[in-house]
C-alpha positions in Angstrom: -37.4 18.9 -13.5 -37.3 15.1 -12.7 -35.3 12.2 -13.9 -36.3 9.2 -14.7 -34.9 6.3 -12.8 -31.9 4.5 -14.7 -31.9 0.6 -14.7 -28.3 -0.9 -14.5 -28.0 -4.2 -15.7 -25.6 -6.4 -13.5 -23.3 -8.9 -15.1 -25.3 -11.9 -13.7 -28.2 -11.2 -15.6 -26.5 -11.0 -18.8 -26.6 -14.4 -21.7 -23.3 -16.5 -21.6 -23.2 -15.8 -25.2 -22.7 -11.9 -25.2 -18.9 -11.6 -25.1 -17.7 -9.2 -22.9 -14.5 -7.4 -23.0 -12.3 -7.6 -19.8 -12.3 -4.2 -17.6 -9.2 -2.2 -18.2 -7.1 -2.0 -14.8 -5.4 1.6 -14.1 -2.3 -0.1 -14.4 -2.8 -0.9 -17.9 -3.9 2.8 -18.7 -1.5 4.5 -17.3 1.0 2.2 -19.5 -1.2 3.5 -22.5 -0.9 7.1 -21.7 3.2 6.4 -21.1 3.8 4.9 -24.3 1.3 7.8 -26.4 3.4 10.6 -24.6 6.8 8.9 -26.1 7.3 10.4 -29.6 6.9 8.1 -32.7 6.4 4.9 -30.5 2.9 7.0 -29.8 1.9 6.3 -33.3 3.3 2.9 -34.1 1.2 2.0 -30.9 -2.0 3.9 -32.1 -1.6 2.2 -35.2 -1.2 -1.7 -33.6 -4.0 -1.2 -31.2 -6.3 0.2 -33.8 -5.7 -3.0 -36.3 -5.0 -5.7 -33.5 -7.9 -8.4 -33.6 -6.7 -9.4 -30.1 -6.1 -6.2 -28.3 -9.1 -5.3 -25.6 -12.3 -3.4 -27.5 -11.7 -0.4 -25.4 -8.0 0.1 -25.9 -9.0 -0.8 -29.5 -11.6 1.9 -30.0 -9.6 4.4 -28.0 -6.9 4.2 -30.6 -9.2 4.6 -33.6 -10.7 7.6 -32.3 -7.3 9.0 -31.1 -6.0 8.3 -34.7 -9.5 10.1 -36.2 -8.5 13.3 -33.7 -5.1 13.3 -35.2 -6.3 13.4 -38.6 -8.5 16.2 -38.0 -5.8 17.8 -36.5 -3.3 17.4 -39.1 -5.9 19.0 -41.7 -6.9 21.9 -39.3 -3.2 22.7 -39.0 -2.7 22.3 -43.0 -5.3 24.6 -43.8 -4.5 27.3 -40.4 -0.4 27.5 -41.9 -1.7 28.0 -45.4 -3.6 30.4 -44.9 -1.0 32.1 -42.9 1.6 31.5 -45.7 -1.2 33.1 -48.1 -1.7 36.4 -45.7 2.0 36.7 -45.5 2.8 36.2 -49.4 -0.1 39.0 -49.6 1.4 41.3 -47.1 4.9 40.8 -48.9 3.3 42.2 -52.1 1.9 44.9 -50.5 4.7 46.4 -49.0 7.2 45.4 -51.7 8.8 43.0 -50.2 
């Protein structure tokens, strides 16, 4: 099986018109990741970065599909508990409880 050769464009060949967003350091990442893992503040964030004209496109689209993961989430584990409240109702009837 061969690949076919990939062409990488460098940034010197690209139109000063195309706007490119600036590279996100480690430093700013690992800030990211320490203010998700703080409770509540990891939502107010999500919610800035996602709506924020100025913040950085990647931090920006990050946030939206971290927000989109939550939601799924959230309906996985609405539909997961009541189904378990459902079984346990059913087994309450059976054994007359």
């Amino acid at each position: 099986m061969e690949q076919e050769p990939r062409s990488f464009t460098s940034q010197s060949n690209l139109s000063p018109q195309q706007n490119m967003a600036p590279v996100m350091t480690i430093g700013n990442w690992i800030v990211t990741m320490i203010l998700v893992a703080i409770p509540i503040v990891n939502l107010i964030m999500l919610i800035v970065w996602a709506v924020s004209s100025t913040e950085n496109p990647n931090r920006k689209n990050w946030a939206i599909a971290t927000l989109i993961f939550i939601g799924i989430l959230i309906v996985l584990n609405i539909l997961f508990l009541s189904t378990m409240i459902g079984m346990m109702g059913g087994l309450m009837e059976m054994f007359g409880g």
